[in-house]
PDB file of N, CA, C and O in Angstrom, chain B, residues numbered from 101:
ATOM      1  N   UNK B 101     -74.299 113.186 -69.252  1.00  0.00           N
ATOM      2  CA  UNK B 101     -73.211 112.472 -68.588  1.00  0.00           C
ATOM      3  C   UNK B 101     -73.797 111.342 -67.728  1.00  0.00           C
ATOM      4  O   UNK B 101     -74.922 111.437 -67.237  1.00  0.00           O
ATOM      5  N   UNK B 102     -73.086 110.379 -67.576  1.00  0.00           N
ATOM      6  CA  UNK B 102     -73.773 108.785 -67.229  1.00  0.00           C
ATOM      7  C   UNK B 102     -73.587 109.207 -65.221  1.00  0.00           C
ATOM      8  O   UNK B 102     -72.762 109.907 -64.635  1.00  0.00           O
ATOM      9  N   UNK B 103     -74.735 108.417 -64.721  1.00  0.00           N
ATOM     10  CA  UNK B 103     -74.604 109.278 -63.163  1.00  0.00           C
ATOM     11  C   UNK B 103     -73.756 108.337 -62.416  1.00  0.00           C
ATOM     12  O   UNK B 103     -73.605 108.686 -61.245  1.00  0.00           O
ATOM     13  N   UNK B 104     -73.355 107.606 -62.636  1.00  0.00           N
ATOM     14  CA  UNK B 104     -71.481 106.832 -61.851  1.00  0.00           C
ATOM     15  C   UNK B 104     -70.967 107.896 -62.411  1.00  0.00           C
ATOM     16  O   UNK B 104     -70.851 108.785 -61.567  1.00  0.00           O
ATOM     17  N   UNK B 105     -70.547 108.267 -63.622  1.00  0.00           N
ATOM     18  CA  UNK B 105     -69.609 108.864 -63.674  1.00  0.00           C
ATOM     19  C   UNK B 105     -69.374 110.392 -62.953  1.00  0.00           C
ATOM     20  O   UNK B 105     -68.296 110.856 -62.582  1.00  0.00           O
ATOM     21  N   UNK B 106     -70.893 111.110 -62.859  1.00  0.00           N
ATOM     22  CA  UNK B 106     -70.940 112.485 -62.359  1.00  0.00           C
ATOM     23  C   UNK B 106     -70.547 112.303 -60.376  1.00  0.00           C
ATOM     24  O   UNK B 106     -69.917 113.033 -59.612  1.00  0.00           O
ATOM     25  N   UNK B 107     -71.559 110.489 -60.085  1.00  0.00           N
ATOM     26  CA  UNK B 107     -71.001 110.569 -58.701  1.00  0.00           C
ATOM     27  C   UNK B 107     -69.485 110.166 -58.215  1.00  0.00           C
ATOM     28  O   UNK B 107     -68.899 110.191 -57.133  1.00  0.00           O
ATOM     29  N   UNK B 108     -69.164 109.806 -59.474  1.00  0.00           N
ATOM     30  CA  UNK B 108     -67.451 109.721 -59.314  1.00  0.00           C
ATOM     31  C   UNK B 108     -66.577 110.841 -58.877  1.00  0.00           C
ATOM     32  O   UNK B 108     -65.812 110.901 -57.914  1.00  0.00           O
ATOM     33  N   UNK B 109     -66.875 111.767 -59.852  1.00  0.00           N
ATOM     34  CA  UNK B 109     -66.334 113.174 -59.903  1.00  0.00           C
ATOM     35  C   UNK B 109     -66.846 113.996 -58.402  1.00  0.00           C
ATOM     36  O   UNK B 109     -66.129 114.681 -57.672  1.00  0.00           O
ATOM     37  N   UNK B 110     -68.029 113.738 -58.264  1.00  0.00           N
ATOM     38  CA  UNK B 110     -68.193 114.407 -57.116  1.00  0.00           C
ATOM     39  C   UNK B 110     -67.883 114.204 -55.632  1.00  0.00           C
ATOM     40  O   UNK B 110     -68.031 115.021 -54.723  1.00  0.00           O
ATOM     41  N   UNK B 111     -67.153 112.213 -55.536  1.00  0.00           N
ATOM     42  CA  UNK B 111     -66.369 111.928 -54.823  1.00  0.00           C
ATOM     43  C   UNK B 111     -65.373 112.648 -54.863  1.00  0.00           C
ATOM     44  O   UNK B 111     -65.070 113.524 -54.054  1.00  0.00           O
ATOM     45  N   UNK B 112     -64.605 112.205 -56.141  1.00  0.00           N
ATOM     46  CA  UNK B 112     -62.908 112.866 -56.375  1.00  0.00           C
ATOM     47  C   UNK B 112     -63.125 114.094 -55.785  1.00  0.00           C
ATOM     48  O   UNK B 112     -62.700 114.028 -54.631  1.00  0.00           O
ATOM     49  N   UNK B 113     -63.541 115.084 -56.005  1.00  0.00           N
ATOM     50  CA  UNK B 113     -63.546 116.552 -55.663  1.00  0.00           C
ATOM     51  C   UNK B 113     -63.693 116.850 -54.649  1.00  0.00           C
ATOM     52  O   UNK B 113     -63.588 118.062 -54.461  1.00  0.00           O
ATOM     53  N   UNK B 114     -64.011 115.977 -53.429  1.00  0.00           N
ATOM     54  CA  UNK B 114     -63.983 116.817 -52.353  1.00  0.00           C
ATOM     55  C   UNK B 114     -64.473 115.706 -51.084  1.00  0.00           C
ATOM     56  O   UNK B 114     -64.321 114.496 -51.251  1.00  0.00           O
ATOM     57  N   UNK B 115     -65.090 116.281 -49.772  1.00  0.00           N
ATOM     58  CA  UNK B 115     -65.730 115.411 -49.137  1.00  0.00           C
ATOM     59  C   UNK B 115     -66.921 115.925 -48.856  1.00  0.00           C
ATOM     60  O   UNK B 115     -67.298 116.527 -47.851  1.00  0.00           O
ATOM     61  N   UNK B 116     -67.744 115.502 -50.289  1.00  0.00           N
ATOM     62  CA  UNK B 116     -68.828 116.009 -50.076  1.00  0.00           C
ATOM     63  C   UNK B 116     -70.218 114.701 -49.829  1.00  0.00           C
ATOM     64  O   UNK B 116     -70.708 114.041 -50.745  1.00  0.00           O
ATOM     65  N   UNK B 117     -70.542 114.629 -48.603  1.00  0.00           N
ATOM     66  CA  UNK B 117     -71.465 113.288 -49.142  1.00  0.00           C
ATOM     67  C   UNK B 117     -72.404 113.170 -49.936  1.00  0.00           C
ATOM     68  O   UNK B 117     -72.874 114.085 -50.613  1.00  0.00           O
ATOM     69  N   UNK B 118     -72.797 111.916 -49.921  1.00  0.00           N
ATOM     70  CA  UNK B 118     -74.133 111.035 -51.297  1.00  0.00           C
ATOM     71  C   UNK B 118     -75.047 111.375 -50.714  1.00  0.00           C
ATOM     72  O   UNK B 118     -75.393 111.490 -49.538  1.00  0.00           O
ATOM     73  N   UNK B 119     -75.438 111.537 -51.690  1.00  0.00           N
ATOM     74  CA  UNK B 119     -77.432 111.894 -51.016  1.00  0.00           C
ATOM     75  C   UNK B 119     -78.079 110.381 -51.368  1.00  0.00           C
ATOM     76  O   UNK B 119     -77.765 109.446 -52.104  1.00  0.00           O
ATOM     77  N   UNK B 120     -79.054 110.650 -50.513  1.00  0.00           N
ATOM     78  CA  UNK B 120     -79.840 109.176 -50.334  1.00  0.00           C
ATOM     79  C   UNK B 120     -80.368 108.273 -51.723  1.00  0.00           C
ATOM     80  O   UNK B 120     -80.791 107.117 -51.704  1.00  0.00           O
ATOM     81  N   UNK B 121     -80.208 109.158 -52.906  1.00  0.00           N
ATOM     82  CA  UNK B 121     -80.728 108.912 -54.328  1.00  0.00           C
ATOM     83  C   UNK B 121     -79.400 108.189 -55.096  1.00  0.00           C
ATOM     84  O   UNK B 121     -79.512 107.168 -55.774  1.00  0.00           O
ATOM     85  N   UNK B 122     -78.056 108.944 -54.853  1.00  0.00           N
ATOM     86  CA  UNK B 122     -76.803 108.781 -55.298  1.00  0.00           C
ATOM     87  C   UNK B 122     -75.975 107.393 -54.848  1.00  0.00           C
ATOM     88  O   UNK B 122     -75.014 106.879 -55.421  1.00  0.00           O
ATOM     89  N   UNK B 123     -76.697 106.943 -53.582  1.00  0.00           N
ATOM     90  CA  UNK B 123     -76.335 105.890 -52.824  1.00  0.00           C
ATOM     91  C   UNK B 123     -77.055 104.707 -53.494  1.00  0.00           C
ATOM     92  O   UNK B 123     -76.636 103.644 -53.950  1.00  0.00           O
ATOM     93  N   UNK B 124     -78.196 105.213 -53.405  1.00  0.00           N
ATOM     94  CA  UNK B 124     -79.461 103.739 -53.443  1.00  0.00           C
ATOM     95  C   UNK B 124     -78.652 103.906 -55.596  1.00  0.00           C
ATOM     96  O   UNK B 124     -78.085 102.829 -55.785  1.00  0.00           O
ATOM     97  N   UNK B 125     -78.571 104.441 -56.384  1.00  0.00           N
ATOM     98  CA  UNK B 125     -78.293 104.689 -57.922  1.00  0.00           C
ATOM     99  C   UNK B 125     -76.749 103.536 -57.429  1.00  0.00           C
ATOM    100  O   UNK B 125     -76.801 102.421 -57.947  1.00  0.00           O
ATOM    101  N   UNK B 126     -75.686 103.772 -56.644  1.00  0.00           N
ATOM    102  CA  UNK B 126     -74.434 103.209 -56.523  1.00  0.00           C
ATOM    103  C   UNK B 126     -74.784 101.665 -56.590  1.00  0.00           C
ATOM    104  O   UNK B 126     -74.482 100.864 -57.475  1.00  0.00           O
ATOM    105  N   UNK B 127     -75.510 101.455 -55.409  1.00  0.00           N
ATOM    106  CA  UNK B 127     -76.214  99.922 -55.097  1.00  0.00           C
ATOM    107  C   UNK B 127     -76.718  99.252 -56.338  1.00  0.00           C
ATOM    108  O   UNK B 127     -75.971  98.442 -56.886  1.00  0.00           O
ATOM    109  N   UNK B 128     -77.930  99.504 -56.859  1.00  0.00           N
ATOM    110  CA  UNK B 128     -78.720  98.948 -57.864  1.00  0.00           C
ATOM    111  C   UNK B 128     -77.527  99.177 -59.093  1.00  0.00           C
ATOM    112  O   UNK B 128     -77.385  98.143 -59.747  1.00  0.00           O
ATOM    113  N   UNK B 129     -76.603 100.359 -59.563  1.00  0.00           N
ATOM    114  CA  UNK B 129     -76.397 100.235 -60.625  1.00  0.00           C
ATOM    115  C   UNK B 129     -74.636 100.276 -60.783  1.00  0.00           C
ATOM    116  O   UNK B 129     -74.020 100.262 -61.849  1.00  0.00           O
ATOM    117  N   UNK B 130     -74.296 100.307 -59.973  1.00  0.00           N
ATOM    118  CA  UNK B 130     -72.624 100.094 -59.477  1.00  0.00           C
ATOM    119  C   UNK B 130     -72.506  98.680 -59.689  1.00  0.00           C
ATOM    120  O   UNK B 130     -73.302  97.749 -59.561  1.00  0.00           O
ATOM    121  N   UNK B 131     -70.830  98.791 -60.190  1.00  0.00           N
ATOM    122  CA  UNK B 131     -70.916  97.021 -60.462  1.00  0.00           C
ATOM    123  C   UNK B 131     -69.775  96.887 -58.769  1.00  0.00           C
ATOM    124  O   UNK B 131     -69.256  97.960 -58.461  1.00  0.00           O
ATOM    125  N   UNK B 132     -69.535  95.969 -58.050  1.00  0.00           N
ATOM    126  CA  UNK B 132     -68.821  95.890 -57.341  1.00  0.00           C
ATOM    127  C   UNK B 132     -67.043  96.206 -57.081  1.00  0.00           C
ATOM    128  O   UNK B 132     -66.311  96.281 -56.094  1.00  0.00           O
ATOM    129  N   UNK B 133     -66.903  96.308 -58.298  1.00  0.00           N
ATOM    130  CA  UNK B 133     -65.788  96.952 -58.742  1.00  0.00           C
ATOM    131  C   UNK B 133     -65.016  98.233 -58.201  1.00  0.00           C
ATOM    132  O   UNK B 133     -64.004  98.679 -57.660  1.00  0.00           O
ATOM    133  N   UNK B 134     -66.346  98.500 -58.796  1.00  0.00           N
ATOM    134  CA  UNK B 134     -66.615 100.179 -58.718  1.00  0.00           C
ATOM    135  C   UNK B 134     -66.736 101.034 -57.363  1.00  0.00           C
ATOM    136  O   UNK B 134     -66.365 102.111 -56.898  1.00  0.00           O
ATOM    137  N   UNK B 135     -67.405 100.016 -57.050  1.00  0.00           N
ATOM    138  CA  UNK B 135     -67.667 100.610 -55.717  1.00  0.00           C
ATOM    139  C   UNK B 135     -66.464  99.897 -54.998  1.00  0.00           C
ATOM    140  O   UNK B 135     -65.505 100.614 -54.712  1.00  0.00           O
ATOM    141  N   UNK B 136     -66.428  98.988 -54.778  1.00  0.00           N
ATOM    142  CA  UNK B 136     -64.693  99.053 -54.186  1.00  0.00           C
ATOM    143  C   UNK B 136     -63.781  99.884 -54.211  1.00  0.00           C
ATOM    144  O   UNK B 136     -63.131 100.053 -53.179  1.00  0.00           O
ATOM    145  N   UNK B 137     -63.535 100.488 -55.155  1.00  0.00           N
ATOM    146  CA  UNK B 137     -62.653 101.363 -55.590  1.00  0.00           C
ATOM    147  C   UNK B 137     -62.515 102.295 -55.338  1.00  0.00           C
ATOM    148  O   UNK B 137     -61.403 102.760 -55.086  1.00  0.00           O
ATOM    149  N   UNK B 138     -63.990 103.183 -55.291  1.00  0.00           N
ATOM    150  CA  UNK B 138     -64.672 104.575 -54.835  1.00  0.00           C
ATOM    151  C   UNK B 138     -64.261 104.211 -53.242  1.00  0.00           C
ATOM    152  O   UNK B 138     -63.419 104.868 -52.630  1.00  0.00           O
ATOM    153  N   UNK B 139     -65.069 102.931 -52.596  1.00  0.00           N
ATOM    154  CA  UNK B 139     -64.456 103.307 -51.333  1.00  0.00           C
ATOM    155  C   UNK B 139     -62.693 103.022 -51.275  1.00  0.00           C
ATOM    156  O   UNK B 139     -62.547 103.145 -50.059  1.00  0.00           O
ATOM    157  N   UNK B 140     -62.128 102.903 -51.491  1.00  0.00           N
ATOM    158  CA  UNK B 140     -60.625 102.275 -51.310  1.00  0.00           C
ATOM    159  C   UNK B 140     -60.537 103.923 -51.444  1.00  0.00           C
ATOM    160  O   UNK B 140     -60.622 104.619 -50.433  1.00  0.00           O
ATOM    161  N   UNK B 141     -60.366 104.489 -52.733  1.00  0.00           N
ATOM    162  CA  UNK B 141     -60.097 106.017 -52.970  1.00  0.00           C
ATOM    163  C   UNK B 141     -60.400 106.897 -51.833  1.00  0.00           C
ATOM    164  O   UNK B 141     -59.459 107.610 -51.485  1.00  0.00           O
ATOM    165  N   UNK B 142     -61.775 107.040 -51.005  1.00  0.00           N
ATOM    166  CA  UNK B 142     -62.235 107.459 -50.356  1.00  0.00           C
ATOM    167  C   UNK B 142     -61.450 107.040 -48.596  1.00  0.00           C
ATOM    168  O   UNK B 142     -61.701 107.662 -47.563  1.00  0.00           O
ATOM    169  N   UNK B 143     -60.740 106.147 -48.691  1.00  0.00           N
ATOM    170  CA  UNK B 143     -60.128 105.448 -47.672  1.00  0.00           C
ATOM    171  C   UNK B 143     -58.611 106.373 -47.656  1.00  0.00           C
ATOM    172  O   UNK B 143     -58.109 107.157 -46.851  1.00  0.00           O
ATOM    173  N   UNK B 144     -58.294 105.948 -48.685  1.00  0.00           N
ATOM    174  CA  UNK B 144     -56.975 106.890 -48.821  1.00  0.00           C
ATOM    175  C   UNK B 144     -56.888 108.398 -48.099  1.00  0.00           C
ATOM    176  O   UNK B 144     -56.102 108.875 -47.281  1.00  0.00           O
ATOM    177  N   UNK B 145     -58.053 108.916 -48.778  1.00  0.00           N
ATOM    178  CA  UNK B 145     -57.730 110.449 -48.754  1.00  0.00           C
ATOM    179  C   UNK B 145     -58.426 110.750 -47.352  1.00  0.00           C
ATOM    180  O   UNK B 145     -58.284 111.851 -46.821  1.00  0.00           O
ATOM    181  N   UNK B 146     -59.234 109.670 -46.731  1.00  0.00           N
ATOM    182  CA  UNK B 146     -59.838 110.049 -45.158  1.00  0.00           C
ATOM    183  C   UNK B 146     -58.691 109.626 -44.781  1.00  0.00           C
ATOM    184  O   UNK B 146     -58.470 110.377 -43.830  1.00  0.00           O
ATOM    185  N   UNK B 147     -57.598 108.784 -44.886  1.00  0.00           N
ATOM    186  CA  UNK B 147     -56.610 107.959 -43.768  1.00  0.00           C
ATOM    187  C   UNK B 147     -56.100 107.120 -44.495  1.00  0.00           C
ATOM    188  O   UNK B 147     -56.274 105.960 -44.869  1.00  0.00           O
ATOM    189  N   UNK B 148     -54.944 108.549 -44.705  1.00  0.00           N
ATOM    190  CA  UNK B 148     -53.417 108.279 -45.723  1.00  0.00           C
ATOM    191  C   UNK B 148     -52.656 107.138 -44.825  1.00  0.00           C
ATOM    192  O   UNK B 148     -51.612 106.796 -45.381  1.00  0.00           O
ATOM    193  N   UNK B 149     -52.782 106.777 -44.171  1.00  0.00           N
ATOM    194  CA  UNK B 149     -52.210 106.216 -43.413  1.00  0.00           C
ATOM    195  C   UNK B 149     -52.215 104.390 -43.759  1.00  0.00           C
ATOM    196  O   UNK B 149     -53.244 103.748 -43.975  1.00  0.00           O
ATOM    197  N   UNK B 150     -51.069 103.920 -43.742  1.00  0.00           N
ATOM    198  CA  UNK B 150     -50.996 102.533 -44.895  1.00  0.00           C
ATOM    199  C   UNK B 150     -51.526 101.039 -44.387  1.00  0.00           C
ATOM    200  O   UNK B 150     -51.726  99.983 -44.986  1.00  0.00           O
ATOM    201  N   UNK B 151     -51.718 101.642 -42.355  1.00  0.00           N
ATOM    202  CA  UNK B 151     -52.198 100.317 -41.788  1.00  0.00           C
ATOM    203  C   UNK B 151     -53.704 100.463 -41.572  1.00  0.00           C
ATOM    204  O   UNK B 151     -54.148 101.525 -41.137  1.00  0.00           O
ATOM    205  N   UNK B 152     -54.574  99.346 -41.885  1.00  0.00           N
ATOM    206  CA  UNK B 152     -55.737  99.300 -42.271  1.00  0.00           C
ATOM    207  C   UNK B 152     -56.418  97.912 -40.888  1.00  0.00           C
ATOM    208  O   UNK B 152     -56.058  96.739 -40.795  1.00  0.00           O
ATOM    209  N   UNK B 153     -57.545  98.731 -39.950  1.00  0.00           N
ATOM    210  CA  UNK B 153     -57.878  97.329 -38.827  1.00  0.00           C
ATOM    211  C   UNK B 153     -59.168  97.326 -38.922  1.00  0.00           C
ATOM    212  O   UNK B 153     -59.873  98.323 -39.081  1.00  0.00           O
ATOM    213  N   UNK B 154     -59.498  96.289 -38.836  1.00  0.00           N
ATOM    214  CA  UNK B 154     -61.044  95.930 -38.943  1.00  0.00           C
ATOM    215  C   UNK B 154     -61.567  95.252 -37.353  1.00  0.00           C
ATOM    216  O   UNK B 154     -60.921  94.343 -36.831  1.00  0.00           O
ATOM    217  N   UNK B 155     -62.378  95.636 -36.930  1.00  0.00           N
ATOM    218  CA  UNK B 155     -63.342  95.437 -35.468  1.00  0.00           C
ATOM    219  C   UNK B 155     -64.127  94.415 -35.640  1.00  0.00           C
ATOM    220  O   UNK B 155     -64.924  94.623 -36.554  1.00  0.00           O
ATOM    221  N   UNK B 156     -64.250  93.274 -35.085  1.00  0.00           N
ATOM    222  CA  UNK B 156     -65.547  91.935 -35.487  1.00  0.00           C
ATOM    223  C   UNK B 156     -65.575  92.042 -33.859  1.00  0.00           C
ATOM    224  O   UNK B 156     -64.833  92.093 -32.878  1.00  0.00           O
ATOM    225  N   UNK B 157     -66.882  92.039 -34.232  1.00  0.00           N
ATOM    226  CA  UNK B 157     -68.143  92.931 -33.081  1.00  0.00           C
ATOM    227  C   UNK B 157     -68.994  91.203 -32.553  1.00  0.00           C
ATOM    228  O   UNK B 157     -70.164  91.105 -32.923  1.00  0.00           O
ATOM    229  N   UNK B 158     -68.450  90.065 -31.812  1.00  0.00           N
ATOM    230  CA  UNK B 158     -68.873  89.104 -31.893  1.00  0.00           C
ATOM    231  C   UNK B 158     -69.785  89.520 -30.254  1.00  0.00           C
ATOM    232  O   UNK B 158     -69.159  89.662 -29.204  1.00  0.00           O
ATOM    233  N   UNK B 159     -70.960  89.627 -30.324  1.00  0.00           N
ATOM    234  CA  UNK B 159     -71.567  89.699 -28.802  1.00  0.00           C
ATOM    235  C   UNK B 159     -71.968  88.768 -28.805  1.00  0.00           C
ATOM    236  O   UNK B 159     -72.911  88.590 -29.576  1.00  0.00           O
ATOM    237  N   UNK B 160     -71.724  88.168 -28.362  1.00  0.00           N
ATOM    238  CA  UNK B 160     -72.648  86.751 -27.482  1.00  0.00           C
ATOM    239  C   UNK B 160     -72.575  86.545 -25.952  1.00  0.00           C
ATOM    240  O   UNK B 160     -71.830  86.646 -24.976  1.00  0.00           O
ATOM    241  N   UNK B 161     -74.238  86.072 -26.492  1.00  0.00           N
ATOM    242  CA  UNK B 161     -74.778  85.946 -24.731  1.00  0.00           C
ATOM    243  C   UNK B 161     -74.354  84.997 -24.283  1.00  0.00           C
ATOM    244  O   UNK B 161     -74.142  84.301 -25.276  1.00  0.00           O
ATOM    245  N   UNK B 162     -73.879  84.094 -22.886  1.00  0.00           N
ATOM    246  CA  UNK B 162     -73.515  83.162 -22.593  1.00  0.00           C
ATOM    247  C   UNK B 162     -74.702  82.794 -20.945  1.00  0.00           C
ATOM    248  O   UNK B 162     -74.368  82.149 -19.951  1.00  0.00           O
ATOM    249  N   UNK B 163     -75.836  83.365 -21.166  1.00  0.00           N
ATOM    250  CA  UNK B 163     -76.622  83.199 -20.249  1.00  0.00           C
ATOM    251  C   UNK B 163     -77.377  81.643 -20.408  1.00  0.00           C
ATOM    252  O   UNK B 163     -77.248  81.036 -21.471  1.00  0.00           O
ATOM    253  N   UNK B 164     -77.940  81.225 -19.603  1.00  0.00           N
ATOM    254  CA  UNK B 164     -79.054  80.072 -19.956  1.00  0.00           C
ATOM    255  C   UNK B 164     -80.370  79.917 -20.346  1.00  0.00           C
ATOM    256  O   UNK B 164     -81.087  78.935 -20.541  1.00  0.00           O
ATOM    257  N   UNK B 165     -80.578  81.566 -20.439  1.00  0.00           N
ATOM    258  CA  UNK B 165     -82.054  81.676 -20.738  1.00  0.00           C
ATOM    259  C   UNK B 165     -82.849  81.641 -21.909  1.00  0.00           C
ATOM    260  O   UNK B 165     -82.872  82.720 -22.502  1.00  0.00           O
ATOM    261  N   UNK B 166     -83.574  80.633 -22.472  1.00  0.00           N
ATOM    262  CA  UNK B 166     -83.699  80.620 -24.150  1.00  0.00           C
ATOM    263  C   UNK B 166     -85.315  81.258 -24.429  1.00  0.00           C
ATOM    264  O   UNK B 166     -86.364  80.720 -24.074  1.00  0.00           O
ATOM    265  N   UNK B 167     -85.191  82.328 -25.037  1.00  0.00           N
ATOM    266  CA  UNK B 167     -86.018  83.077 -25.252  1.00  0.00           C
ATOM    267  C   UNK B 167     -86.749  82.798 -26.944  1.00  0.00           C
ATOM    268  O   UNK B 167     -87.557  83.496 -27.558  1.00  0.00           O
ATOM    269  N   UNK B 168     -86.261  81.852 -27.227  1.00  0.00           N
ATOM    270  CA  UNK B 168     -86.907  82.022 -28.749  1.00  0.00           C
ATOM    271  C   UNK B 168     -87.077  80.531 -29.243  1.00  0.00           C
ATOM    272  O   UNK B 168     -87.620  80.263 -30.315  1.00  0.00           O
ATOM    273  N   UNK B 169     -86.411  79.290 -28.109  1.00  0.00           N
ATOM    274  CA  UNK B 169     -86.912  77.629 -28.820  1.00  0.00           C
ATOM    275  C   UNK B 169     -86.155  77.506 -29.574  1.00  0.00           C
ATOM    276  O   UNK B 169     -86.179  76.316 -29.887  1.00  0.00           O
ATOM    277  N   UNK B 170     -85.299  78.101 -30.219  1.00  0.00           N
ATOM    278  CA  UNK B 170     -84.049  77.251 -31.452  1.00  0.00           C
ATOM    279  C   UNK B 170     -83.223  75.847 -30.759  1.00  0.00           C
ATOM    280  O   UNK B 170     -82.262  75.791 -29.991  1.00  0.00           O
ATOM    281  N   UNK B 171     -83.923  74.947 -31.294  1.00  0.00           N
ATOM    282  CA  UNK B 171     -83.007  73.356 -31.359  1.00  0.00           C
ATOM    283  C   UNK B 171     -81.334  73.574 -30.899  1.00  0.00           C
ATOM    284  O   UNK B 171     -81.072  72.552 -30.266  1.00  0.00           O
ATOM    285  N   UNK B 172     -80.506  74.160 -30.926  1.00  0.00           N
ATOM    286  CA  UNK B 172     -79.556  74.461 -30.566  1.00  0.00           C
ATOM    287  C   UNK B 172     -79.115  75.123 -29.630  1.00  0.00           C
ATOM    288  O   UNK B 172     -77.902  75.276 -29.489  1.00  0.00           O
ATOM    289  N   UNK B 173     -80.123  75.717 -28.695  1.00  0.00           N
ATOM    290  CA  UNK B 173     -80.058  76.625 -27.567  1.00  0.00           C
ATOM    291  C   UNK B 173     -80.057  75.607 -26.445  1.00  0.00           C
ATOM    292  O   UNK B 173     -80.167  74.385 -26.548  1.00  0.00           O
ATOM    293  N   UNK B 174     -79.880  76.502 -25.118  1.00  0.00           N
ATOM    294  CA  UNK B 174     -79.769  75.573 -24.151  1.00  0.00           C
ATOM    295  C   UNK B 174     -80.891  75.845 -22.660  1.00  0.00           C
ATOM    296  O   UNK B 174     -80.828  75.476 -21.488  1.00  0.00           O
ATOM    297  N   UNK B 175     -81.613  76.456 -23.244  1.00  0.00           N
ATOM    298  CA  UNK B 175     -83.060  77.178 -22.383  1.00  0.00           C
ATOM    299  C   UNK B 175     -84.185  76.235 -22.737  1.00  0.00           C
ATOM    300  O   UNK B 175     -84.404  75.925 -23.908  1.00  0.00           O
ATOM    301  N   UNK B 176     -84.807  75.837 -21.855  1.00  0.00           N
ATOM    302  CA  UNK B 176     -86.236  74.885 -21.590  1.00  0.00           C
ATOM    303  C   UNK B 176     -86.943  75.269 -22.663  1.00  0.00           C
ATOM    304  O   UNK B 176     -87.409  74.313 -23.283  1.00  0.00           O
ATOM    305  N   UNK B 177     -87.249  76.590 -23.214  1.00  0.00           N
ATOM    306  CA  UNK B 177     -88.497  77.057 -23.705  1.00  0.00           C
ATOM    307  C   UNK B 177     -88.588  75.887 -25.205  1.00  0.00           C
ATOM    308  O   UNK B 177     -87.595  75.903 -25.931  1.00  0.00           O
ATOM    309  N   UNK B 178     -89.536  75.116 -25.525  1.00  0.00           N
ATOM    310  CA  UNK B 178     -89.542  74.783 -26.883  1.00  0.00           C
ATOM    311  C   UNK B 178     -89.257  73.556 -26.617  1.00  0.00           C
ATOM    312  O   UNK B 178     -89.556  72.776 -27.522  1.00  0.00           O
ATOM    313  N   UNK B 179     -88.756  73.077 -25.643  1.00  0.00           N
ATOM    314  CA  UNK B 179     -88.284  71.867 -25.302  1.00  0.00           C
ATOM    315  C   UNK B 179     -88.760  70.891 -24.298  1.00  0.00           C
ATOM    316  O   UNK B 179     -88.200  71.043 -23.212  1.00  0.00           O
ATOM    317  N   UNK B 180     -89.577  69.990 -24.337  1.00  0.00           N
ATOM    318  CA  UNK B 180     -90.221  69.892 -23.171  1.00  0.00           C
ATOM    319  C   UNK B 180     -89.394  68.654 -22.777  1.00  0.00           C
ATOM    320  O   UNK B 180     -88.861  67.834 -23.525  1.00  0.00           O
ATOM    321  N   UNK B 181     -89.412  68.722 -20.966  1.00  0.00           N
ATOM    322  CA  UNK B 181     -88.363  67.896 -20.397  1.00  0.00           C
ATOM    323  C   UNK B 181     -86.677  67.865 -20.298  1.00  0.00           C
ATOM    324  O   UNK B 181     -85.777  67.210 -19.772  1.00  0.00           O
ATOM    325  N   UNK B 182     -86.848  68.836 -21.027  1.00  0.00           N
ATOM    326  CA  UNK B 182     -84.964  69.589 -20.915  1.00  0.00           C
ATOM    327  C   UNK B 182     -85.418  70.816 -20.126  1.00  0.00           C
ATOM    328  O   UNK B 182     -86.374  71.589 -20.061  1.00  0.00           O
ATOM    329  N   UNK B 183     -83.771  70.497 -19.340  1.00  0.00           N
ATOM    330  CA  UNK B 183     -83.479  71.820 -18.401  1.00  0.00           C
ATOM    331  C   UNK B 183     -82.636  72.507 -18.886  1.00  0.00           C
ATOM    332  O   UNK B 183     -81.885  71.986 -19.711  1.00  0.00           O
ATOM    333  N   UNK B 184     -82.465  73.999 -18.516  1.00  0.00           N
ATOM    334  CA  UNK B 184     -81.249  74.812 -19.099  1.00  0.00           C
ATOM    335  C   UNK B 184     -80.139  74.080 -18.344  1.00  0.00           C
ATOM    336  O   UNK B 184     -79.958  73.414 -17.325  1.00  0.00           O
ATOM    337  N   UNK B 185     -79.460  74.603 -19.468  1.00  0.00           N
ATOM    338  CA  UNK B 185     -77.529  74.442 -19.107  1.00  0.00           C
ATOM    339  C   UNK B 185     -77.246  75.948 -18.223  1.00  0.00           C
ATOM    340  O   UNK B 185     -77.502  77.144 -18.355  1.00  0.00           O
ATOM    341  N   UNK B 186     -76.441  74.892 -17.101  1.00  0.00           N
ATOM    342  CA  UNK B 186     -75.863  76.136 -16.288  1.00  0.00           C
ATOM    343  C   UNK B 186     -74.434  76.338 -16.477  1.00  0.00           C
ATOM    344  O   UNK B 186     -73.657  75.519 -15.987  1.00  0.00           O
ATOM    345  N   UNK B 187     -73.841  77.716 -17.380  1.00  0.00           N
ATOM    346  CA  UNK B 187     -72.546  77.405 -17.459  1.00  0.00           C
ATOM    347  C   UNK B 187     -71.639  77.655 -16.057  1.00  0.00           C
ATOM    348  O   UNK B 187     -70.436  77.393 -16.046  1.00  0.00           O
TER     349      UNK B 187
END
């Protein structure tokens, strides 16, 4: 039996998780499809529930201190004769 199809079945059946072999096999040999699907299925039956929210996790620093010289920062380091920006 082809191993999408056995880790299919062993989704459907229960909530049993992937082992680290079954995951990395999904990645390399799952077409995107597929795995959409598996998770969408897997979405359902964790949280029947029909409204769906997603979290965007934006941290940003708003300090003046430039620790790494990127051309776009606003910290002295990398820059000679510029001062930081004080917001």
């Amino acid at each position: 039996m082809d191993t999408l199809v056995q880790i299919e079945e062993k989704l459907d059946s229960g909530n049993q998780p992937l082992t680290d072999t079954e995951a990395l096999h999904l990645l390399e040999a799952g077409d995107l499809l597929t795995l959409g699907a598996l998770a969408h299925n897997m979405r359902w039956r964790l949280h029947p529930e029909p409204e769906v929210s997603f979290v965007i996790d934006r941290n940003i620093n708003y300090t003046d201190g430039c620790v790494t010289g990127f051309r776009f920062s606003s910290g002295p380091q990398g820059h000679p004769g510029r001062k930081a920006t004080a917001w």
